[in-house]
N, C-alpha and C positions, 0 to 999 in steps of 0.2 A: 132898808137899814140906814138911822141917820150914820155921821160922822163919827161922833165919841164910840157907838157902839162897835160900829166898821172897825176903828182903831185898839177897842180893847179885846176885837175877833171873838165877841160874843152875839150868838145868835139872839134874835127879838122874844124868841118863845122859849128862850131858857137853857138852851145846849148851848154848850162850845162849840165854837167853832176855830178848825184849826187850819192856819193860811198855808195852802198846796194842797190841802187834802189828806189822807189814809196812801200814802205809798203801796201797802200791800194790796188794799184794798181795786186799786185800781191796776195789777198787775193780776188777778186772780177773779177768776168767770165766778157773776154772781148768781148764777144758776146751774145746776149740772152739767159736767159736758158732754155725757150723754144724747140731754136734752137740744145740746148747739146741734150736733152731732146730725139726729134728726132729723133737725129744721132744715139745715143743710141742703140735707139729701132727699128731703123731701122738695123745697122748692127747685132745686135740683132740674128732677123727675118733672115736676107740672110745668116749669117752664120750659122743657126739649119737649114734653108731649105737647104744647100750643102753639111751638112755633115749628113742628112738625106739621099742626093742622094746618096752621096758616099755610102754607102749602113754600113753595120753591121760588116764586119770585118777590118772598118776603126775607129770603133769609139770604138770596144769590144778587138781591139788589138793593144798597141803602141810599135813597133818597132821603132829600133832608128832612120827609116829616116822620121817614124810619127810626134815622136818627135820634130823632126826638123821644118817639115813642122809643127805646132802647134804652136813654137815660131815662127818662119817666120812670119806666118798668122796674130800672135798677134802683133806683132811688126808692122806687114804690116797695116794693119789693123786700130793702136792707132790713128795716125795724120786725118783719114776717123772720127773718131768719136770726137776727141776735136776738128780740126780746128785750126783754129789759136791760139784759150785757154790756155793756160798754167797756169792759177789759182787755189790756191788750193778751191776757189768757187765751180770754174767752173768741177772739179774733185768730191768736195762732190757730186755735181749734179748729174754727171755721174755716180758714186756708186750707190747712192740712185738711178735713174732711171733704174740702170740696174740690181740691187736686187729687185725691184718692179714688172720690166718684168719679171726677170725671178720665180719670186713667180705669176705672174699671170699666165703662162706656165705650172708649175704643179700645179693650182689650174685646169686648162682648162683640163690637162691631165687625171682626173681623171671620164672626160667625156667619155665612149667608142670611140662614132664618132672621138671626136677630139685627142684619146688616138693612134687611127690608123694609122693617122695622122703624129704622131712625130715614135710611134714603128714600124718594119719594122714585119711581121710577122714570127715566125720560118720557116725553109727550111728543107726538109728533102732531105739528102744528103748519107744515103745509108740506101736500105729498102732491108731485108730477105738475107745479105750475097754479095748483087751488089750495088757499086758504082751507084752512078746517077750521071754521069759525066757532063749530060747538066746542070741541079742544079748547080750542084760545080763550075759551068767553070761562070754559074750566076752572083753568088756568090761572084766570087771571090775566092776559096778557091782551093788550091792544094792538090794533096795527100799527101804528106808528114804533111802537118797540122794536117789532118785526121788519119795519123798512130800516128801522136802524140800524140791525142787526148784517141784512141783505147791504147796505152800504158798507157796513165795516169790512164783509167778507168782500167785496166788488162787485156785488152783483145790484144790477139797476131794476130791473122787473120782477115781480113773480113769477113771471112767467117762465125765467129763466134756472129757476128755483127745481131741483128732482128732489130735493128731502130739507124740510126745518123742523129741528129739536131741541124742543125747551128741555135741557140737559139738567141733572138730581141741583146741581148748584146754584139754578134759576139764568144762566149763562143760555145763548139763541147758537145753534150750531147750524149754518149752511151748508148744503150743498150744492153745489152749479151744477146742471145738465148738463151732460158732454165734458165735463171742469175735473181735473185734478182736485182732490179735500185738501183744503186748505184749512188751517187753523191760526190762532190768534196767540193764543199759549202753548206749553211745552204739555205732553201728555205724563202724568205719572202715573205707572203702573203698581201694586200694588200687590203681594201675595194674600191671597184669600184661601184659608183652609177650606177643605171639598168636603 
């Protein structure tokens, strides 16, 4: 648009154009909010069922090229769930629907059956002093994760090792032979209906 046009806020192909825009327009979803609603709930859903596949030391560990991929994904992701929308409507909608799903997710979760569902189970990953390398290669996890782990708790050997457990969080849980459990975090317990 040259200058003079710019100035008389008329468009080159013949509409007006009005400077700030349609006020309502941009308060009020340009699509059904049914439709936001949805989308929502649907990428919702495919995004906790992939990063359930991915397994426990994707979601219990961010490195920084997790990181990356996390914004990626988010960023990938936005235009799949508003659509054409850009209203701040159309966005309350999607808050609201997707603090709703995700409160009915851990209302579900607190079900065994459906708790299984979303947690992956612990892994034991070395028992009486030997690596379980099929586990770990599982898993996903390297040794050196595991040395690092065994350093954080004090322990210096494998050898000295009666139980390691890649824990639902992606988090390495030691045990020392002959050793008092010692832990690194505070445990929180949790009521789980029967």
């Amino acid at each position: 648009m040259d200058r003079p046009t710019r100035a008389r806020c008329i468009d080159p192909h013949g509409a007006k154009v009005r400077p700030g825009g349609n006020t309502l327009s941009s308060l009020l979803p340009s699509i059904p909010p049914w439709e936001l609603v949805v989308r929502a709930v649907l990428i919702y859903v495919a995004l906790l069922v992939a990063l359930r596949i991915f397994g426990k030391r994707e979601v219990g560990q961010f490195t920084l090229y997790a990181l990356v991929f996390i914004l990626l994904v988010a960023n990938a992701l936005q235009p799949a769930i508003t659509g054409p929308d850009s209203s701040l409507g159309g966005g309350l909608i999607l808050v609201l629907a997707l603090v709703l799903t995700n409160a009915g997710v851990g209302w579900l979760d607190r079900f065994p059956r459906f708790h299984r569902l979303l947690a992956a189970p612990p892994a034991v990953i070395i028992k009486d002093g030997d690596y379980l390398r099929d586990v770990m290669k599982k898993e996903g996890v390297d040794q050196e994760e595991v040395e690092t782990a065994m350093r954080e708790h004090g322990v210096g050997d494998v050898k000295e090792v009666q139980l390691g457990v890649l824990e639902p969080d992606g988090s390495i849980s030691i045990v020392a032979t002959g050793a008092a459990t010692r832990t690194k975090r505070r445990v929180r317990f949790s009521q789980r209906s029967r």
